[in-house]
C-alpha positions, 0 to 999 in steps of 0.5 A: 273814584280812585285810580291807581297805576303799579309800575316796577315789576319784571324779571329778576334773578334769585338775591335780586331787587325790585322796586314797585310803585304805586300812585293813587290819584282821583278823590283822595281821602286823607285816612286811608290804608294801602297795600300790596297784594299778590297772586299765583296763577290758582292760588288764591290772592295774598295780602303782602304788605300795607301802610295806613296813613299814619304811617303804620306797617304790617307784613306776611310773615313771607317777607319780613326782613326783605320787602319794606313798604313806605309812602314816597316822601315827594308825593304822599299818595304814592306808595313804594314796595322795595323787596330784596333777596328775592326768591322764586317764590315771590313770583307773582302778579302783585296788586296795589289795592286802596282803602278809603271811605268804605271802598276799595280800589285796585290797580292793574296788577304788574307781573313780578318774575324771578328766575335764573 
């Protein structure tokens, strides 16, 4: 079993930042693939970006440029989500979600807010 806890999520202005973190902990395999979902009251869940454990990257077209994802250089089973030049359209509840061994595992989710 995997646990995973989000934290880094509130409000923010429009051009703001935010950092979200993402630990993993439990049965911890070393080939695995995490990412960072989100999701809009109705709308469907949307993968934003995700980090495997050799290091590769992709991201939704959405938010190239400004979110990078990248594993915490102190504990390698924590991932970061640092998004820039937020816009309010990233409003969201962003989810951390770990695939390994034929499973995955989602976190809690943490709202993201950003307004003026």
């Amino acid at each position: 079993q995997v646990q995973l806890v989000e934290t880094g999520g509130g409000l923010v202005q429009p051009g703001g930042s935010l950092r979200l973190s993402c630990a993993a902990s439990g049965t911890i395999f070393s080939i695995y693939t995490m990412s960072w979902y989100r999701q809009v009251s109705g709308k469907q869940r949307e993968l934003v970006a995700r980090i495997d454990n050799n290091g590769f990257v992709n991201y939704v077209d959405s938010v190239k440029g400004r979110f990078t994802i990248s594993r915490d250089n102190a504990n390698k089973n924590t991932v970061i989500l640092q998004m820039n030049s937020l816009n309010p359209e990233d409003t969201a509840v962003y989810y951390c979600k770990r695939d390994q061994a034929g499973r995955s595992y989602w976190g809690q989710g943490t709202q993201v807010t950003v307004s003026s």
